[in-house]
N, CA, C and O atoms as a GROMACS GRO file, in nm:
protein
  572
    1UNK      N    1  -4.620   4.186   0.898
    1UNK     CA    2  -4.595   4.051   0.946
    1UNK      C    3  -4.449   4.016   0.925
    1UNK      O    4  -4.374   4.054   0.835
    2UNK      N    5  -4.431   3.957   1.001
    2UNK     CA    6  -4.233   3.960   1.043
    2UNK      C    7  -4.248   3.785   0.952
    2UNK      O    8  -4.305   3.685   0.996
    3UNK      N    9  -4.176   3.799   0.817
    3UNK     CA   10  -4.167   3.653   0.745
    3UNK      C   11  -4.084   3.548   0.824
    3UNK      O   12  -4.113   3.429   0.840
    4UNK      N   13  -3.981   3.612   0.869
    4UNK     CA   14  -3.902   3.525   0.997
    4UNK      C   15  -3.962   3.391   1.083
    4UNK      O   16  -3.917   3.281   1.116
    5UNK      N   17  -4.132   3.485   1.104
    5UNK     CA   18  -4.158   3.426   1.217
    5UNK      C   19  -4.253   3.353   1.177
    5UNK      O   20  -4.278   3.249   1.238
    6UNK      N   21  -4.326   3.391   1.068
    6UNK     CA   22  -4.431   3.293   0.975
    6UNK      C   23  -4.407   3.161   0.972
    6UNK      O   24  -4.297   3.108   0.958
    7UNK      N   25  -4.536   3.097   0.990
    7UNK     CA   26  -4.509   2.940   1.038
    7UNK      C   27  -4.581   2.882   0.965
    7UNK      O   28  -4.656   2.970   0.923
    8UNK      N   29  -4.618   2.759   0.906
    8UNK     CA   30  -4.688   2.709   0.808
    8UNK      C   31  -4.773   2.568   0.814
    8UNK      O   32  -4.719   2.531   0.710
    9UNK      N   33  -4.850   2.469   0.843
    9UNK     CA   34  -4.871   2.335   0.909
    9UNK      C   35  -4.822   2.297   0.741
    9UNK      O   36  -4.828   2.356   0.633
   10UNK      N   37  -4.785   2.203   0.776
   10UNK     CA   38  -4.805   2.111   0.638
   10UNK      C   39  -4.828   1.986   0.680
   10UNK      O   40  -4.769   1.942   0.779
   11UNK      N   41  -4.942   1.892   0.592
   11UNK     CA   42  -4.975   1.810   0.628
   11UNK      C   43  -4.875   1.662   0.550
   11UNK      O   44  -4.852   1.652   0.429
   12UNK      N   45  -4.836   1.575   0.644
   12UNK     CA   46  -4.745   1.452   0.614
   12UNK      C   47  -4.877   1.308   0.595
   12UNK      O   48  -4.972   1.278   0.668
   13UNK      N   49  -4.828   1.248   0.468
   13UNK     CA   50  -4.894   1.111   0.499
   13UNK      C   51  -4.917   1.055   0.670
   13UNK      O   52  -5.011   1.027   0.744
   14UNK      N   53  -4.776   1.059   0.674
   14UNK     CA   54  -4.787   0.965   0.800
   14UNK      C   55  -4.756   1.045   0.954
   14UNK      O   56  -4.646   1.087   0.988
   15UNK      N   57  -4.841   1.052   1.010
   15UNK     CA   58  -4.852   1.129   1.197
   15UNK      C   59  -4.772   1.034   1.282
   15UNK      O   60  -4.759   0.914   1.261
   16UNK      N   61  -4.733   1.084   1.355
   16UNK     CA   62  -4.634   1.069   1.456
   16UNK      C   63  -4.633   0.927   1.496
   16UNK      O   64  -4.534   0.875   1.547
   17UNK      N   65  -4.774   0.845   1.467
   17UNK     CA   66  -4.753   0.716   1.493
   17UNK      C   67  -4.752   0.638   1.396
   17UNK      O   68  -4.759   0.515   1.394
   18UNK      N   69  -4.742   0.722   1.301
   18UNK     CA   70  -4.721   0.651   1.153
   18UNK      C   71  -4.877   0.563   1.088
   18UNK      O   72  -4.882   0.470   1.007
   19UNK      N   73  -4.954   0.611   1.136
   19UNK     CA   74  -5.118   0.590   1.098
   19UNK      C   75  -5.182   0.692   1.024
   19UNK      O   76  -5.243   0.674   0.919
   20UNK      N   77  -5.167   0.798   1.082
   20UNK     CA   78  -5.290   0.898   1.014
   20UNK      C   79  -5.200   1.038   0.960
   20UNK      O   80  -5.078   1.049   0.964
   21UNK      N   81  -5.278   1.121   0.918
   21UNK     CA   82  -5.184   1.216   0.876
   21UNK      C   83  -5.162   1.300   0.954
   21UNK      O   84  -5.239   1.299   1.050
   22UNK      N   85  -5.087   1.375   0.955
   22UNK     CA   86  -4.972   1.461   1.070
   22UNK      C   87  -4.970   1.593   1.027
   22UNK      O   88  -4.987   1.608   0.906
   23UNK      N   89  -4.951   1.702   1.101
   23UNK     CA   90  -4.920   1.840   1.042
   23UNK      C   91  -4.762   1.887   1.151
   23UNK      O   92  -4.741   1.867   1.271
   24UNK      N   93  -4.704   1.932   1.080
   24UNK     CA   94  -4.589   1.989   1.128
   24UNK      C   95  -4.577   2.088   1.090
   24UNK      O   96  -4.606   2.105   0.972
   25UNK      N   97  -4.524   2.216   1.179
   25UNK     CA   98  -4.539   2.336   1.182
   25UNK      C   99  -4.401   2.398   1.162
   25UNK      O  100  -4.336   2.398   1.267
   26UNK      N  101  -4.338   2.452   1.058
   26UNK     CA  102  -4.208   2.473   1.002
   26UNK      C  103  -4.228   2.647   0.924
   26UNK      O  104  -4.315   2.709   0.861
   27UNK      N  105  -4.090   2.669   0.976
   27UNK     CA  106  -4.111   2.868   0.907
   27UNK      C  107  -4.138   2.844   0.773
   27UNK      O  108  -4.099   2.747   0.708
   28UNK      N  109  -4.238   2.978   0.715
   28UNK     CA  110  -4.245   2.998   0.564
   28UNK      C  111  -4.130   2.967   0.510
   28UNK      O  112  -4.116   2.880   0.424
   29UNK      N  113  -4.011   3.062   0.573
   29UNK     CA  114  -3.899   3.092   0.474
   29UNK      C  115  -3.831   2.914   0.448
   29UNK      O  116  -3.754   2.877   0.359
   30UNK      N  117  -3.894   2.832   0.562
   30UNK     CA  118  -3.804   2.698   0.519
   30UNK      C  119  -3.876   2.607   0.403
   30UNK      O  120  -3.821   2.519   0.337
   31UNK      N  121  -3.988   2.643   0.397
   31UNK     CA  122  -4.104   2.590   0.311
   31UNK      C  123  -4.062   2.601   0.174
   31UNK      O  124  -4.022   2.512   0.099
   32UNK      N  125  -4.088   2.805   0.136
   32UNK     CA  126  -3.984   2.841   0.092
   32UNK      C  127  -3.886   2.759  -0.023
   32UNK      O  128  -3.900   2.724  -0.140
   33UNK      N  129  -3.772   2.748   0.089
   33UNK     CA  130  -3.647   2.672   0.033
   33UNK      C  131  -3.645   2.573   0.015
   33UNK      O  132  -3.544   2.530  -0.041
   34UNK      N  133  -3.746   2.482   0.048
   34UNK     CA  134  -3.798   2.336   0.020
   34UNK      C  135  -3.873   2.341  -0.146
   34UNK      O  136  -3.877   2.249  -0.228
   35UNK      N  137  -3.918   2.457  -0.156
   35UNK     CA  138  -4.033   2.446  -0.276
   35UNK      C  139  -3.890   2.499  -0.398
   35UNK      O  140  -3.863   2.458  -0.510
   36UNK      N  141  -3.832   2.592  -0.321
   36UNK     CA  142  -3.745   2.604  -0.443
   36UNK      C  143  -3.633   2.483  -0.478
   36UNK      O  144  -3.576   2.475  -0.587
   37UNK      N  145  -3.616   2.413  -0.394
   37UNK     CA  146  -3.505   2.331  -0.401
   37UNK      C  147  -3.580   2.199  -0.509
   37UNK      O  148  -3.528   2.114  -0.582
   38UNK      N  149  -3.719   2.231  -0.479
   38UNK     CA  150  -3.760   2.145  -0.576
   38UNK      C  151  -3.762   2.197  -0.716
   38UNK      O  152  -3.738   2.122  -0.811
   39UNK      N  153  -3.782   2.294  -0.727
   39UNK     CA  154  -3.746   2.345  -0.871
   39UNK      C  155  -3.619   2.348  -0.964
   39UNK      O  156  -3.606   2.399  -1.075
   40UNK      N  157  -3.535   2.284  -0.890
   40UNK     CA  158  -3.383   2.289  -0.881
   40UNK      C  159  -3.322   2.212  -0.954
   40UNK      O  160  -3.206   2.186  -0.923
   41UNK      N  161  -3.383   2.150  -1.080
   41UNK     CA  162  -3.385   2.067  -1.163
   41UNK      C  163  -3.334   2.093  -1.269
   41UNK      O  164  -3.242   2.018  -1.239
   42UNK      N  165  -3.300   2.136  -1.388
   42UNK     CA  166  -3.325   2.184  -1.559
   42UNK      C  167  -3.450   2.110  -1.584
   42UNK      O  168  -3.561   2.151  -1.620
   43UNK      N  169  -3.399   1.966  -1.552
   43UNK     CA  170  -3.522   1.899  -1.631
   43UNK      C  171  -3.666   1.953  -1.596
   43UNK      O  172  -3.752   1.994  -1.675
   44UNK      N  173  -3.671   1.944  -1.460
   44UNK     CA  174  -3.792   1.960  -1.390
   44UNK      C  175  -3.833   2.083  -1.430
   44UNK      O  176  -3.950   2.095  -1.466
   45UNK      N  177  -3.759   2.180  -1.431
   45UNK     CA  178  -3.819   2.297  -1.531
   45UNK      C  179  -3.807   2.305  -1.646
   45UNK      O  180  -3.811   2.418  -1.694
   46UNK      N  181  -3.792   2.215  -1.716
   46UNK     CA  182  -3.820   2.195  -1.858
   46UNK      C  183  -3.939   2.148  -1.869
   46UNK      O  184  -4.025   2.212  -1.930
   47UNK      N  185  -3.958   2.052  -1.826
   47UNK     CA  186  -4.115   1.964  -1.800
   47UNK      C  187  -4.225   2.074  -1.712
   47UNK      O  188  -4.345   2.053  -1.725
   48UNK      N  189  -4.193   2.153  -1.651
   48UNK     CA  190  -4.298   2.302  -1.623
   48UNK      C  191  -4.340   2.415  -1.697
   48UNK      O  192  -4.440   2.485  -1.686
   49UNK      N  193  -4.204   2.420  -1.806
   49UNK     CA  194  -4.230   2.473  -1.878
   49UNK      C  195  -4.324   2.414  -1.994
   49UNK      O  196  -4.416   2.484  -2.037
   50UNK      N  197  -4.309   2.319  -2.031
   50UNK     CA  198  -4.382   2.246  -2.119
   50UNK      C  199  -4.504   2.227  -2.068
   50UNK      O  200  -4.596   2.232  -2.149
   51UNK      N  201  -4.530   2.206  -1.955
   51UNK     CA  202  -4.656   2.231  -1.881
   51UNK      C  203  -4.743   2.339  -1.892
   51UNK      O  204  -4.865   2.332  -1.906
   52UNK      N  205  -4.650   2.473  -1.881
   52UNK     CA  206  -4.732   2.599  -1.839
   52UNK      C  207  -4.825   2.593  -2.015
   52UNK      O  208  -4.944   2.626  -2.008
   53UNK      N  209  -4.780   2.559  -2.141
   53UNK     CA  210  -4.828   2.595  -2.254
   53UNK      C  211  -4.956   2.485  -2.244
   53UNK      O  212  -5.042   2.534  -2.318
   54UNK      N  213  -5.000   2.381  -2.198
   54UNK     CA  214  -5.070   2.261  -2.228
   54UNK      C  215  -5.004   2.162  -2.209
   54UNK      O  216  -4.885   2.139  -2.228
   55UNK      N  217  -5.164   2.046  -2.135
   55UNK     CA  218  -5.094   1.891  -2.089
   55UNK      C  219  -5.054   1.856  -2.199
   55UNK      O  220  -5.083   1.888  -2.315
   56UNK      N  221  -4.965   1.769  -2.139
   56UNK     CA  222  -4.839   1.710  -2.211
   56UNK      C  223  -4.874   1.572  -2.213
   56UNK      O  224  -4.930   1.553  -2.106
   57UNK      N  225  -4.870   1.460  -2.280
   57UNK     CA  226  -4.838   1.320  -2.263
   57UNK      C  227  -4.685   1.281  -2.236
   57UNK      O  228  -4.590   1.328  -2.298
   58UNK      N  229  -4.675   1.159  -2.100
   58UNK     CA  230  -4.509   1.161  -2.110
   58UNK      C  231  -4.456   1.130  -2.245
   58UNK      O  232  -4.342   1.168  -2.268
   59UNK      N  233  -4.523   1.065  -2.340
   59UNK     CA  234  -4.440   1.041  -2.475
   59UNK      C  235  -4.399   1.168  -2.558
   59UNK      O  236  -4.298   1.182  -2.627
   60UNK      N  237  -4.497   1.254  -2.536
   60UNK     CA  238  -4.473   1.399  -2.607
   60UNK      C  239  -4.295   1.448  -2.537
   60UNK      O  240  -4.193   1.469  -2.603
   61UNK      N  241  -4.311   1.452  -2.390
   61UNK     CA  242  -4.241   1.532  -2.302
   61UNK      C  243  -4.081   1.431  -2.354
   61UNK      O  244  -3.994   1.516  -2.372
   62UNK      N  245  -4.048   1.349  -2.369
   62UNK     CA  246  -3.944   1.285  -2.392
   62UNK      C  247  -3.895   1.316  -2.483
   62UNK      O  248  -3.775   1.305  -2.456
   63UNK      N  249  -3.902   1.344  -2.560
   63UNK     CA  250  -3.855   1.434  -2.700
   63UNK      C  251  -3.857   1.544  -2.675
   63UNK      O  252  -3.754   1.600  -2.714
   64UNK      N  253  -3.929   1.613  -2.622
   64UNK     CA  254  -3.885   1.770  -2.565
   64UNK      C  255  -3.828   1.785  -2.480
   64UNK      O  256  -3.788   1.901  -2.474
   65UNK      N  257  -3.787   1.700  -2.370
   65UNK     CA  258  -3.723   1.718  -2.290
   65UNK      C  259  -3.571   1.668  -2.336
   65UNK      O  260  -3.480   1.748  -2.353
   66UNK      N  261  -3.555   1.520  -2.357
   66UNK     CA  262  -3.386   1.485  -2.417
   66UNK      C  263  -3.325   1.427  -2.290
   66UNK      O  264  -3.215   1.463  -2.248
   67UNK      N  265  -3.411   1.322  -2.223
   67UNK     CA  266  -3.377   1.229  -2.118
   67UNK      C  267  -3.408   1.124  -2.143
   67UNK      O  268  -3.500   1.109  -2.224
   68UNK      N  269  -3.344   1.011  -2.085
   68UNK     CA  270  -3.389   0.875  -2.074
   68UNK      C  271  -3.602   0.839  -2.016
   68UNK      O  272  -3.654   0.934  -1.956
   69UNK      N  273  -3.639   0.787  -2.026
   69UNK     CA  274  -3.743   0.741  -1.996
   69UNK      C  275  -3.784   0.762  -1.802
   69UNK      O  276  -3.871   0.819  -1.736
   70UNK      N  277  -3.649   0.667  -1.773
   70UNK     CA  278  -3.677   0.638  -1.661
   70UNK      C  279  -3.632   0.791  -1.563
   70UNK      O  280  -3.691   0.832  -1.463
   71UNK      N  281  -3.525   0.845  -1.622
   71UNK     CA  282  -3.473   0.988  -1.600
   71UNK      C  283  -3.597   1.105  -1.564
   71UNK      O  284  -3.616   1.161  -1.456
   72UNK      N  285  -3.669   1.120  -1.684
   72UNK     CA  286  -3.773   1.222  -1.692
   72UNK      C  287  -3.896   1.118  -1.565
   72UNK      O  288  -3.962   1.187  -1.488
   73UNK      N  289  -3.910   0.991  -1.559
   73UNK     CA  290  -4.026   0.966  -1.477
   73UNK      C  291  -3.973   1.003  -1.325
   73UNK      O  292  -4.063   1.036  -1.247
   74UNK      N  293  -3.874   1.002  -1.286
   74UNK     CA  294  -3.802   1.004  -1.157
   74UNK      C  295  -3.871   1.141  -1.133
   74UNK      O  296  -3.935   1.160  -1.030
   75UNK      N  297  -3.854   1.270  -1.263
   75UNK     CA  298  -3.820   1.413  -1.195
   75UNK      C  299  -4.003   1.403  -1.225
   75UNK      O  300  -4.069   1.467  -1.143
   76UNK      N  301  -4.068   1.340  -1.318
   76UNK     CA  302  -4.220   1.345  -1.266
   76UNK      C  303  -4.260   1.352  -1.113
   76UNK      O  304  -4.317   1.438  -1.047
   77UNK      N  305  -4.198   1.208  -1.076
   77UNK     CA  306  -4.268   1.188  -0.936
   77UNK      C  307  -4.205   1.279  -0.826
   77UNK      O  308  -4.262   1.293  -0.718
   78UNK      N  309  -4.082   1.343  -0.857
   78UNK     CA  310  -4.060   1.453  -0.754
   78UNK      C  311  -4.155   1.569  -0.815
   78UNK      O  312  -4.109   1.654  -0.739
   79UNK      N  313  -4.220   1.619  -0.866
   79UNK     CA  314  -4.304   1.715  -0.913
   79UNK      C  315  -4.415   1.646  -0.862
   79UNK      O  316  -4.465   1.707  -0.767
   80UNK      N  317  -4.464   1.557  -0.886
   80UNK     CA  318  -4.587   1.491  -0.838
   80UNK      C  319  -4.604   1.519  -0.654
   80UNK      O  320  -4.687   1.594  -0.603
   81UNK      N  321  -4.537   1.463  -0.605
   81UNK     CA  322  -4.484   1.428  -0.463
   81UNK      C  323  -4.533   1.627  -0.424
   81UNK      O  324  -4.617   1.662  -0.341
   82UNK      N  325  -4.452   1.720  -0.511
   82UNK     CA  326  -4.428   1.828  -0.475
   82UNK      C  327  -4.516   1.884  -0.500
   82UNK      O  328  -4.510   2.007  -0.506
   83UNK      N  329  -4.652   1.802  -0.526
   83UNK     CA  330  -4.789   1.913  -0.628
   83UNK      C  331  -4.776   1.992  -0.715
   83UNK      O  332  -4.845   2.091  -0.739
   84UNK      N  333  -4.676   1.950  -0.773
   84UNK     CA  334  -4.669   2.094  -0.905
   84UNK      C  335  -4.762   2.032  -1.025
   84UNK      O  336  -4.826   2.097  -1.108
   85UNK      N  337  -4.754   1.895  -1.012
   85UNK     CA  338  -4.803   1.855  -1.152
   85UNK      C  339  -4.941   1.745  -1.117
   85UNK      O  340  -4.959   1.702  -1.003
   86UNK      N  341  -5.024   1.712  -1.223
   86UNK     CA  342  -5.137   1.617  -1.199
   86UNK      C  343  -5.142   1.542  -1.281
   86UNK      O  344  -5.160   1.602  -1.387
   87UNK      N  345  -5.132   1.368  -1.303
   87UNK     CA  346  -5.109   1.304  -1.396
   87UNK      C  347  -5.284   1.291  -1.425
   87UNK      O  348  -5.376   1.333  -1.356
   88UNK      N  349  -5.286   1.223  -1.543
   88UNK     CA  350  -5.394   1.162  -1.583
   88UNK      C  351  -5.412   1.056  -1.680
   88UNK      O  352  -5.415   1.086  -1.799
   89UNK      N  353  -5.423   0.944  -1.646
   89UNK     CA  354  -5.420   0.832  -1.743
   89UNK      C  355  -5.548   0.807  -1.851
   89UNK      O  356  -5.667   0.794  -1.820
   90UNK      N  357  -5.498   0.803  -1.967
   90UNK     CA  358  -5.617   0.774  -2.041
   90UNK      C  359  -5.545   0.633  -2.171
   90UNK      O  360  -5.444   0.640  -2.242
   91UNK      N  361  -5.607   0.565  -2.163
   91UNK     CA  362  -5.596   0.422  -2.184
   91UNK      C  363  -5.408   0.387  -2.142
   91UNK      O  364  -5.352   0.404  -2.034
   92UNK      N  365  -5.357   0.341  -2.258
   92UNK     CA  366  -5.199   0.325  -2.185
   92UNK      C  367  -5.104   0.437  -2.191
   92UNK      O  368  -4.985   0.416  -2.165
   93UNK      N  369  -5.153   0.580  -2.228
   93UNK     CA  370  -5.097   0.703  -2.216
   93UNK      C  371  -5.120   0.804  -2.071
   93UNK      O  372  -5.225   0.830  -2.012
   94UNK      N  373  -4.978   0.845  -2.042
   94UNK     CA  374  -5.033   0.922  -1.942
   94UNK      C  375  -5.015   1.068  -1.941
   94UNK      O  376  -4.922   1.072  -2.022
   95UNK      N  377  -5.033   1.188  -1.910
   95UNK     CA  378  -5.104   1.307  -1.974
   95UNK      C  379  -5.069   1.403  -1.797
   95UNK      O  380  -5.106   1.358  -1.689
   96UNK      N  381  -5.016   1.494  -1.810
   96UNK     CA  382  -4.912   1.599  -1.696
   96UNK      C  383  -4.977   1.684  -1.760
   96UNK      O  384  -4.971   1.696  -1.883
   97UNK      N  385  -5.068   1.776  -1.661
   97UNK     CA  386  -5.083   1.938  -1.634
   97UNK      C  387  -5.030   1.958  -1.489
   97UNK      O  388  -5.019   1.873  -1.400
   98UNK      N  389  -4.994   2.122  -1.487
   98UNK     CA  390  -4.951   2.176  -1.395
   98UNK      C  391  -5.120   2.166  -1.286
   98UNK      O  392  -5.237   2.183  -1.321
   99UNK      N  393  -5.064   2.134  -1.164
   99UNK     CA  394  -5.161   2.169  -1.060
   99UNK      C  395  -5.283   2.302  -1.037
   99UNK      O  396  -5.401   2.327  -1.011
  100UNK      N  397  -5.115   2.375  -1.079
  100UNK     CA  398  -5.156   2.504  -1.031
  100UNK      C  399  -5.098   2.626  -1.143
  100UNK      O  400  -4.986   2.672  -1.165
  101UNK      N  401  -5.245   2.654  -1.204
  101UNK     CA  402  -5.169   2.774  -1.287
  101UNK      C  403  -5.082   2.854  -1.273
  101UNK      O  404  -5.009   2.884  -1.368
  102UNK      N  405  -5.068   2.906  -1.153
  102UNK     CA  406  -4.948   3.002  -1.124
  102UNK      C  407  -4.813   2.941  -1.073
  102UNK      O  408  -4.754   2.976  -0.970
  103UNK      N  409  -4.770   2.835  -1.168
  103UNK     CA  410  -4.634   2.792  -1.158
  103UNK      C  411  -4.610   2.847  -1.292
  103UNK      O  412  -4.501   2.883  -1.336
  104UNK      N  413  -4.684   2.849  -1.332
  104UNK     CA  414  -4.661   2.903  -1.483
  104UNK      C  415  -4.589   3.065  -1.520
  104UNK      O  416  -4.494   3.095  -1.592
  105UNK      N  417  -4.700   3.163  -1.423
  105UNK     CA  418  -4.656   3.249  -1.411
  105UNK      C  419  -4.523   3.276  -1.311
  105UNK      O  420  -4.439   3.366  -1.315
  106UNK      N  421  -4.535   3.186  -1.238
  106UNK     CA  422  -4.369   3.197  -1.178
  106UNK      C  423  -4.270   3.158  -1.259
  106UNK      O  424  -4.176   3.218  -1.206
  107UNK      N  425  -4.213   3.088  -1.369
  107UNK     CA  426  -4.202   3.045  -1.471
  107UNK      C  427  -4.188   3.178  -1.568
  107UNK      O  428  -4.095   3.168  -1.648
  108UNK      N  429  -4.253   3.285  -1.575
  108UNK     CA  430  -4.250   3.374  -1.629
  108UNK      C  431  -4.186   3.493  -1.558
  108UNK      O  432  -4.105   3.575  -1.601
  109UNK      N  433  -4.228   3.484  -1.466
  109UNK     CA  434  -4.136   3.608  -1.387
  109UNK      C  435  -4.025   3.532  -1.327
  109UNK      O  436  -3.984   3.595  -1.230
  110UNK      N  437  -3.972   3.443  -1.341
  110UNK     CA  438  -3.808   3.403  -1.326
  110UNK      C  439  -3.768   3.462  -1.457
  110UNK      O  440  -3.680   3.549  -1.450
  111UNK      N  441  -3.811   3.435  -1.568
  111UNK     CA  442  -3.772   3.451  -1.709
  111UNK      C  443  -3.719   3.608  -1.684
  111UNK      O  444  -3.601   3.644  -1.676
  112UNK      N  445  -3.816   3.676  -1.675
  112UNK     CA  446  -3.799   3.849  -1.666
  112UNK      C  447  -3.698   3.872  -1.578
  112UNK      O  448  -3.613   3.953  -1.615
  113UNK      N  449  -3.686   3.819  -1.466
  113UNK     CA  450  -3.563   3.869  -1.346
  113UNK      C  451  -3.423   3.843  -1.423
  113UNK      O  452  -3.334   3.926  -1.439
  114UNK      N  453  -3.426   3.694  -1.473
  114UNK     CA  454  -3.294   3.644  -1.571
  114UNK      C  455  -3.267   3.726  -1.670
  114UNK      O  456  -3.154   3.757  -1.707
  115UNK      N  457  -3.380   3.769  -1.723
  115UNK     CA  458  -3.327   3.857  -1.833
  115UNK      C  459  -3.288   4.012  -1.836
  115UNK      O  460  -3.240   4.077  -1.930
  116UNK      N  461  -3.327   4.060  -1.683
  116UNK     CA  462  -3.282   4.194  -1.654
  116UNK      C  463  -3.091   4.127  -1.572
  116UNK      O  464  -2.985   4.187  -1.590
  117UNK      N  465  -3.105   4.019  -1.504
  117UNK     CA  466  -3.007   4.019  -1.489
  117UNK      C  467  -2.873   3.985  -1.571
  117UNK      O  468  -2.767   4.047  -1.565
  118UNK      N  469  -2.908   3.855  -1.660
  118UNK     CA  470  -2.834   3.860  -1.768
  118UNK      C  471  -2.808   3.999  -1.894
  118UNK      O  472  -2.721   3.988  -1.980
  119UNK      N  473  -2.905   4.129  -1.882
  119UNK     CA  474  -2.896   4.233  -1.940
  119UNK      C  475  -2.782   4.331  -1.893
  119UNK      O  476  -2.702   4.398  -1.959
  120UNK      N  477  -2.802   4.318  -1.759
  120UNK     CA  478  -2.673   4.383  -1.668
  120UNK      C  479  -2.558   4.357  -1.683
  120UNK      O  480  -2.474   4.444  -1.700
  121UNK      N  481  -2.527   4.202  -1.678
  121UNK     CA  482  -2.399   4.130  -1.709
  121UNK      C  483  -2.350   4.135  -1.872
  121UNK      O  484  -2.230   4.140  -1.896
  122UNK      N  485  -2.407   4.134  -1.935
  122UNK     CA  486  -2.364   4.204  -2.069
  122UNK      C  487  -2.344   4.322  -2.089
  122UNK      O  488  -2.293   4.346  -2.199
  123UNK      N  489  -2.367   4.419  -2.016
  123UNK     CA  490  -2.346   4.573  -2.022
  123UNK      C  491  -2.227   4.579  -1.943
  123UNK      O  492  -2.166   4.685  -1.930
  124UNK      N  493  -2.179   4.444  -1.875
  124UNK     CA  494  -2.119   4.509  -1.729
  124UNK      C  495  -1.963   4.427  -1.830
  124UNK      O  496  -1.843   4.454  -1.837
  125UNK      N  497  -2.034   4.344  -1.877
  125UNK     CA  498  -1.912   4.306  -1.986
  125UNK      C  499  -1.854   4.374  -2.108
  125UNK      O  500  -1.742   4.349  -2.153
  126UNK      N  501  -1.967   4.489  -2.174
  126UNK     CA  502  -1.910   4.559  -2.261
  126UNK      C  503  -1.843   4.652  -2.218
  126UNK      O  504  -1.758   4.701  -2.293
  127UNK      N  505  -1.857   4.688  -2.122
  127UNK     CA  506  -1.771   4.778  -2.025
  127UNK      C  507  -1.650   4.784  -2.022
  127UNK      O  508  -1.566   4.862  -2.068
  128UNK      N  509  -1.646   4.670  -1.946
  128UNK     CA  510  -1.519   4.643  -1.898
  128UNK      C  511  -1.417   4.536  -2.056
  128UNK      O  512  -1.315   4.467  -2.057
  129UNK      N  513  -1.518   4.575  -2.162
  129UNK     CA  514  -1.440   4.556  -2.261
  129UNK      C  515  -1.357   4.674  -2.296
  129UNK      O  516  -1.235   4.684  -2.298
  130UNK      N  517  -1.442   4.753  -2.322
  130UNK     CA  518  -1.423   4.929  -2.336
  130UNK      C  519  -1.284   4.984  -2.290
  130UNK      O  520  -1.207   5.056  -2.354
  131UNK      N  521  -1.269   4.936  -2.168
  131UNK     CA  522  -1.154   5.029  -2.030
  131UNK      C  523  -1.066   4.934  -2.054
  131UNK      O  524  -0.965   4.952  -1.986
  132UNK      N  525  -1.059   4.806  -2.148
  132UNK     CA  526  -0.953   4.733  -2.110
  132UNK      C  527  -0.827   4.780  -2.170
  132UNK      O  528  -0.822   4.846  -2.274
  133UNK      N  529  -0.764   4.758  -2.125
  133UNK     CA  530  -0.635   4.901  -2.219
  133UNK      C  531  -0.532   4.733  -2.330
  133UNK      O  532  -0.520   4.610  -2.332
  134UNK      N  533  -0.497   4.835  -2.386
  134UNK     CA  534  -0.454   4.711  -2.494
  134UNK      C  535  -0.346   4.609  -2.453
  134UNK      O  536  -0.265   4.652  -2.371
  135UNK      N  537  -0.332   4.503  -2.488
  135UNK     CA  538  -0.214   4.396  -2.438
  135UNK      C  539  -0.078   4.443  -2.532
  135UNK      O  540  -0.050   4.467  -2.650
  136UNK      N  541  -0.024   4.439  -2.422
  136UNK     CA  542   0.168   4.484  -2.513
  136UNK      C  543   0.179   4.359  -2.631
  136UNK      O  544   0.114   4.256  -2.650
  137UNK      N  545   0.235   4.389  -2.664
  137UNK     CA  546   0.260   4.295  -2.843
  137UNK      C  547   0.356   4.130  -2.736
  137UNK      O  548   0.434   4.124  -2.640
  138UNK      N  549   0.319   4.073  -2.787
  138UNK     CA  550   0.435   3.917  -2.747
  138UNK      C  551   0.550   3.905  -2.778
  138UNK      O  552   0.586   3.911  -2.895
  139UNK      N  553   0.628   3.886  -2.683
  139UNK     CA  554   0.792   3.893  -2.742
  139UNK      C  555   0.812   3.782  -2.780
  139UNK      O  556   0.794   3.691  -2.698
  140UNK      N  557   0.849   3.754  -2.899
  140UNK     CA  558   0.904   3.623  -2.939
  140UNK      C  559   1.025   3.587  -2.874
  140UNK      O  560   1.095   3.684  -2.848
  141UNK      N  561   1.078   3.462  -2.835
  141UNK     CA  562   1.198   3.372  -2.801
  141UNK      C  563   1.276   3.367  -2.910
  141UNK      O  564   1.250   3.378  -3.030
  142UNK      N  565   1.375   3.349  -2.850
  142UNK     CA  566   1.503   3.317  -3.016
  142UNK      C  567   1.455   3.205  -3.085
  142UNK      O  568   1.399   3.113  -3.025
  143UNK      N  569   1.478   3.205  -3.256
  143UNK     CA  570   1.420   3.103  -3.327
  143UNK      C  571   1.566   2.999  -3.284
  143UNK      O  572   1.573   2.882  -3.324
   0.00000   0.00000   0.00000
């Protein structure tokens, strides 16, 4: 299957007359770059990460995260909006699991790619520590 050409409906609140819901038909690969652009956060993957281990209460997540209140609720409702996450209110606390278990594991295999790539770049830096040939001594100026 040619990914190029892969097409996807996604369904919108609002249909073309702004009443009912709508599906629009857009390539995987743009979907894709929509889903990653939502990930595109620190915070927001901080708060996924904290997710993937167990729901969270937002009071928990504010201290683990190290944002303002209103800061961390903003990147909620873009996670919300984006289905990554599912709130749940229980009396005046409210309580974030991931939607979908396997954000979690994506979450994990970013980890592994970063760390083979950051493994490279440290090798690629001791390297080119290695070959660096020595700096000539500094000539001092007249005192």
């Amino acid at each position: 299957m040619d990914g190029a050409r892969t097409t996807a409906a996604v369904r919108h609140p609002g249909g073309p007359d702004g009443r009912g819901a709508g599906a629009v038909s857009a390539p995987l690969y743009q979907l894709k770059a929509e889903f990653f652009k939502t990930l595109g956060h620190p915070v927001r993957i901080r708060v996924l990460e904290l997710l993937s281990q167990r729901e969270h209460a937002v009071s928990e997540m504010l201290g683990e995260v190290g944002v303002e209140a209103a800061h961390l609720s903003q990147q909620l409702a873009v996670l919300r909006r984006a289905n990554l996450v599912v709130p749940r209110r229980e009396g005046s606390a409210v309580y974030y699991s991931l939607a979908n278990p396997q954000v979690a594991e994506l979450l994990r295999v970013a980890r592994t790619i970063l760390s083979g790539v950051l493994a490279g770049q440290a090798e690629l830096l001791a390297n080119l520590k290695a070959t660096e040939p020595a700096a000539p001594p500094r000539r001092r100026g007249p005192s």
